[in-house]
Gaussian input, Z-matrix of N, CA and C with variables (Angstrom, degrees):
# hf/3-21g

backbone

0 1
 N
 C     1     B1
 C     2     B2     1     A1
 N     3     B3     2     A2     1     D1
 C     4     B4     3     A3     2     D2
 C     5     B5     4     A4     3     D3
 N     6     B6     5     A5     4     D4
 C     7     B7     6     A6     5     D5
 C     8     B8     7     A7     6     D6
 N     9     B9     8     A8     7     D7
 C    10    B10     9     A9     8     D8
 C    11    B11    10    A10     9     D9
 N    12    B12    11    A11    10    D10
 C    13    B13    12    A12    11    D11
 C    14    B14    13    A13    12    D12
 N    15    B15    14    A14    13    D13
 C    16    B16    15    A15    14    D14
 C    17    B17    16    A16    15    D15
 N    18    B18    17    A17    16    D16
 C    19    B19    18    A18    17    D17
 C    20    B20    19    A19    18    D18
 N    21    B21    20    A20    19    D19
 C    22    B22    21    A21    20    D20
 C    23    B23    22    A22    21    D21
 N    24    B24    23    A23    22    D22
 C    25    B25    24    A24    23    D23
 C    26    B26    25    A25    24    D24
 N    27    B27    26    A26    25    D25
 C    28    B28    27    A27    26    D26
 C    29    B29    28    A28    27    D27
 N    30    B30    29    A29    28    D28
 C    31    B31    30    A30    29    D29
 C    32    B32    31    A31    30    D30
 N    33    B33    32    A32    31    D31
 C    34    B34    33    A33    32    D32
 C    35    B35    34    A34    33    D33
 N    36    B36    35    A35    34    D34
 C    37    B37    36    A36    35    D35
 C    38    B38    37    A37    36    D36
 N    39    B39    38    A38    37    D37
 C    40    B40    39    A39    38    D38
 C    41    B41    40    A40    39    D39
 N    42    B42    41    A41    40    D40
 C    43    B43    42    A42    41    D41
 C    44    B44    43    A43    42    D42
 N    45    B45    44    A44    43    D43
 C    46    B46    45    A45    44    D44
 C    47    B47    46    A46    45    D45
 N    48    B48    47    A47    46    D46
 C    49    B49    48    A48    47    D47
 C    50    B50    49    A49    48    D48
 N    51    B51    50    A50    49    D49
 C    52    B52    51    A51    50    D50
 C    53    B53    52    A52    51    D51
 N    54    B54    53    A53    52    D52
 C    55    B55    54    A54    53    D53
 C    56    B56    55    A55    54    D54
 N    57    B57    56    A56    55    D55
 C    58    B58    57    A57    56    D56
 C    59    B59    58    A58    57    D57
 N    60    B60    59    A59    58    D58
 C    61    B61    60    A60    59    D59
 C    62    B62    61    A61    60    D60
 N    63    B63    62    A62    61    D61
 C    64    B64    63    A63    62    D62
 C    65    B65    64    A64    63    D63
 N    66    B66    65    A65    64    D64
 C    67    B67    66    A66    65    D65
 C    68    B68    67    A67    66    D66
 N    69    B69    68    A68    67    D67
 C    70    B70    69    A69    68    D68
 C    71    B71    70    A70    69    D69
 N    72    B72    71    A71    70    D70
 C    73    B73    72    A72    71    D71
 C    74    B74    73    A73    72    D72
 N    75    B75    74    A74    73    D73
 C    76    B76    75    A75    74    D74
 C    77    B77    76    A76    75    D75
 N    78    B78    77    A77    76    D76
 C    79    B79    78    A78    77    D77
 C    80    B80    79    A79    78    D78
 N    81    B81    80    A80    79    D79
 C    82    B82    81    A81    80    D80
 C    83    B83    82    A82    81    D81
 N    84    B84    83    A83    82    D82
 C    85    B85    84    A84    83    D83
 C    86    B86    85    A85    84    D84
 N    87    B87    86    A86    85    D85
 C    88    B88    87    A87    86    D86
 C    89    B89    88    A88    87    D87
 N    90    B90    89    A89    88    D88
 C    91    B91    90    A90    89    D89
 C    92    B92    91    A91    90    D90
 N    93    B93    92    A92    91    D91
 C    94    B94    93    A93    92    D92
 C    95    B95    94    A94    93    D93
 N    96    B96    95    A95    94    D94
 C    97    B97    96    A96    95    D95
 C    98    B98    97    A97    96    D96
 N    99    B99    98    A98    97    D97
 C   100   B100    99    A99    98    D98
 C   101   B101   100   A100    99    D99
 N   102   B102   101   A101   100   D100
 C   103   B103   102   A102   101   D101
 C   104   B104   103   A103   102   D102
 N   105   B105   104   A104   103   D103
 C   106   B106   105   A105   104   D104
 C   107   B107   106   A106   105   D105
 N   108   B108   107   A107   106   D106
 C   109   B109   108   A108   107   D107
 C   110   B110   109   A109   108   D108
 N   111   B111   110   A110   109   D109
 C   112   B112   111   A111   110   D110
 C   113   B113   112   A112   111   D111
 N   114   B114   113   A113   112   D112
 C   115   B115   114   A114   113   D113
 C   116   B116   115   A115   114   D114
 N   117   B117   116   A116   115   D115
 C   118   B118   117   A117   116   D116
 C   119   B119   118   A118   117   D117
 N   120   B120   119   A119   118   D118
 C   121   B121   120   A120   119   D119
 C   122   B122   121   A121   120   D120
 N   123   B123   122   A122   121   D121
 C   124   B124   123   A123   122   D122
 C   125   B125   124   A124   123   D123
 N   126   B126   125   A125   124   D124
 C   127   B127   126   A126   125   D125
 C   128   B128   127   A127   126   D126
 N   129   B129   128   A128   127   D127
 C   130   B130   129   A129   128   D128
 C   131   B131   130   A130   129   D129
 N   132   B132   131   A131   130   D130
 C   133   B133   132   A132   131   D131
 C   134   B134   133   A133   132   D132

   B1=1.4377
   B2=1.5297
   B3=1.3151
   B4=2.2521
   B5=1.7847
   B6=1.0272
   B7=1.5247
   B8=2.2502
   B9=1.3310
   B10=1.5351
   B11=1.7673
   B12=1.4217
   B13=1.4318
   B14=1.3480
   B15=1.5229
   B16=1.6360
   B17=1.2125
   B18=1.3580
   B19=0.8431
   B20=1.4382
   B21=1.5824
   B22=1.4044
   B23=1.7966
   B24=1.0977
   B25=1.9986
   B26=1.1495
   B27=1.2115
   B28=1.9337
   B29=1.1589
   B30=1.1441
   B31=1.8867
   B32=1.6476
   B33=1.5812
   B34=1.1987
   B35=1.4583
   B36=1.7482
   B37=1.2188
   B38=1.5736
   B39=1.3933
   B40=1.2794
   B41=1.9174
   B42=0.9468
   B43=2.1357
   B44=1.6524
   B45=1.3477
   B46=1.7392
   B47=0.9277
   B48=1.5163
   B49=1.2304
   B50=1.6706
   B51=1.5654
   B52=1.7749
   B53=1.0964
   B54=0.9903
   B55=1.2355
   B56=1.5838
   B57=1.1027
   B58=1.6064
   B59=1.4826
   B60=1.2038
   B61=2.4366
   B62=1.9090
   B63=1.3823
   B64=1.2192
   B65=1.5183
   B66=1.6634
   B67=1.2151
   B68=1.1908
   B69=1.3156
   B70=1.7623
   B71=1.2326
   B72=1.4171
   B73=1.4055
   B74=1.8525
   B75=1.3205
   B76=1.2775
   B77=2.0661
   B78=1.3448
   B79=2.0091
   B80=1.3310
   B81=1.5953
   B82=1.5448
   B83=1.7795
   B84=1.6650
   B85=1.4364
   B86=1.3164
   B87=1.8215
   B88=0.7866
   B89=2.2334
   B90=0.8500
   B91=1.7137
   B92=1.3098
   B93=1.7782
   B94=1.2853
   B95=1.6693
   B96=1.5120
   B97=1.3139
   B98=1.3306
   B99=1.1355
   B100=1.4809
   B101=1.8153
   B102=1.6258
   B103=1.7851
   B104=1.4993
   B105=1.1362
   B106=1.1369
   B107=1.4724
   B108=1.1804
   B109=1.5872
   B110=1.5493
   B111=1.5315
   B112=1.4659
   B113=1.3339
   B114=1.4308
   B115=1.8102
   B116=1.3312
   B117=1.1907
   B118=1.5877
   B119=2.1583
   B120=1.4064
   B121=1.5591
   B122=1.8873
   B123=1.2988
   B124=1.0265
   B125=1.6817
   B126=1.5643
   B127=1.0568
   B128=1.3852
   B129=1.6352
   B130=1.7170
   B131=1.2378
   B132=1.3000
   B133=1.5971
   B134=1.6707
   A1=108.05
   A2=107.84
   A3=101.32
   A4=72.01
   A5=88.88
   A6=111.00
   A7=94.76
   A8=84.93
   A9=88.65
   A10=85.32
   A11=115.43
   A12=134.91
   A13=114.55
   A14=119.36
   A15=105.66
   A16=118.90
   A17=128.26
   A18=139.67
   A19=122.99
   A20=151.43
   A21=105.63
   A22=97.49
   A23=120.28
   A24=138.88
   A25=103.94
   A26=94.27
   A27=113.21
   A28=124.70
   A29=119.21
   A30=134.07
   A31=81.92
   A32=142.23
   A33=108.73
   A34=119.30
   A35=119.05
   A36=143.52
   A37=113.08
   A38=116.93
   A39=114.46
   A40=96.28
   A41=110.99
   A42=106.97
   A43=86.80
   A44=115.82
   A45=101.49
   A46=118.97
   A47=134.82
   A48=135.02
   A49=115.81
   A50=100.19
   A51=95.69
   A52=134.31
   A53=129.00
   A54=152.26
   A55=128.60
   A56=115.12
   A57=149.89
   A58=102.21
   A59=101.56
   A60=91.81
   A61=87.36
   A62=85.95
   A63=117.37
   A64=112.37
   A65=108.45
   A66=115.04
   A67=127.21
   A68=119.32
   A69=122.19
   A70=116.67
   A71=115.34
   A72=147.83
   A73=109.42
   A74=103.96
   A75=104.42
   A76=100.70
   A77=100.01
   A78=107.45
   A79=119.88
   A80=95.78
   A81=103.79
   A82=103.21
   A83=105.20
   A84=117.75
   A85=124.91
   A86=106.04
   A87=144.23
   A88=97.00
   A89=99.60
   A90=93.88
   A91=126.41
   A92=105.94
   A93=115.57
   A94=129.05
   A95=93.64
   A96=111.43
   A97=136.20
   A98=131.44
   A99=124.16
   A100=123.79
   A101=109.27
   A102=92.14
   A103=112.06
   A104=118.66
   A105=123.03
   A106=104.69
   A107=113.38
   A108=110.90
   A109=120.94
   A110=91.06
   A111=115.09
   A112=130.46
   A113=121.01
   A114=113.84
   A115=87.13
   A116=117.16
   A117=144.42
   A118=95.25
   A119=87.22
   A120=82.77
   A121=78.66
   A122=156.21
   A123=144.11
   A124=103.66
   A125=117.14
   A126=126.45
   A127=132.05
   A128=121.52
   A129=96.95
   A130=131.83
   A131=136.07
   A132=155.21
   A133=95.08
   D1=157.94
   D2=-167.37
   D3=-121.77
   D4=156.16
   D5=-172.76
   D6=-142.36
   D7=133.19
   D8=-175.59
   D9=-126.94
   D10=179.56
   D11=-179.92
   D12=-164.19
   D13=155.14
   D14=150.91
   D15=-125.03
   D16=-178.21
   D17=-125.46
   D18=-125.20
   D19=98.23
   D20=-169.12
   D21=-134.90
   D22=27.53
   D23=149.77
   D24=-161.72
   D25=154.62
   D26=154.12
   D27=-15.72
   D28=-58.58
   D29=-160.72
   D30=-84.08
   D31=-22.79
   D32=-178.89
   D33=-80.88
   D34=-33.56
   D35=144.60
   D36=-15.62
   D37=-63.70
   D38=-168.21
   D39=-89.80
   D40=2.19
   D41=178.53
   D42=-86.76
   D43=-31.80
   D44=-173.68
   D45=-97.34
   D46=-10.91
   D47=163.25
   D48=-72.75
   D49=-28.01
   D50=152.49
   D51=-77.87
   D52=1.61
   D53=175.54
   D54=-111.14
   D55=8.46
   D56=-175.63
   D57=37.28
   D58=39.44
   D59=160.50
   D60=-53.76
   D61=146.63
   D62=157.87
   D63=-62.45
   D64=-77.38
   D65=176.50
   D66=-133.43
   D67=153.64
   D68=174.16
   D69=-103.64
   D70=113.44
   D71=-163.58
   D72=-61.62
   D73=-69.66
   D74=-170.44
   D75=-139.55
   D76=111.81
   D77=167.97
   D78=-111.43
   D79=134.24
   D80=-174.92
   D81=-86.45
   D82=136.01
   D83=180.00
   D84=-54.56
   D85=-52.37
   D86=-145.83
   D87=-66.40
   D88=-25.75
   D89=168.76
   D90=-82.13
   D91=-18.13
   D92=-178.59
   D93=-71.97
   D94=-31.45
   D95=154.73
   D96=-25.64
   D97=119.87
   D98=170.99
   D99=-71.89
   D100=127.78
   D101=-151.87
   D102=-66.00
   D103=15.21
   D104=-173.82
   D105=-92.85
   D106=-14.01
   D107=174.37
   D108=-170.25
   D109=43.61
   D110=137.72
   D111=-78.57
   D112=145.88
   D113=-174.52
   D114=-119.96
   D115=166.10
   D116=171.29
   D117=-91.09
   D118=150.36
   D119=177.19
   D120=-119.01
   D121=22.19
   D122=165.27
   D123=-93.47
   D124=150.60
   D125=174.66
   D126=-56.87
   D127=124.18
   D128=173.38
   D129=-31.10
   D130=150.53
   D131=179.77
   D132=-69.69

């Protein structure tokens, strides 16, 4: 059976590669970022 997943950090990436998904469908960028210069796409408070 192929088992696919997605994705939404790193640490979830590497939980499915232990877990032998085949492949990862769709990863969010936005964690990859360093927080130092990551932006929020939500509006100021």
């Amino acid at each position: 059976m192929k088992v696919f997943t997605n994705a939404d950090t790193p640490e979830d990436i590497r939980d499915a590669r232990a877990h032998d998904v085949q492949r990862v469908g769709l990863t969010r960028t936005e964690s990859c970022a360093r927080p130092s210069t990551a932006t929020s796409m939500a509006p100021p408070p």
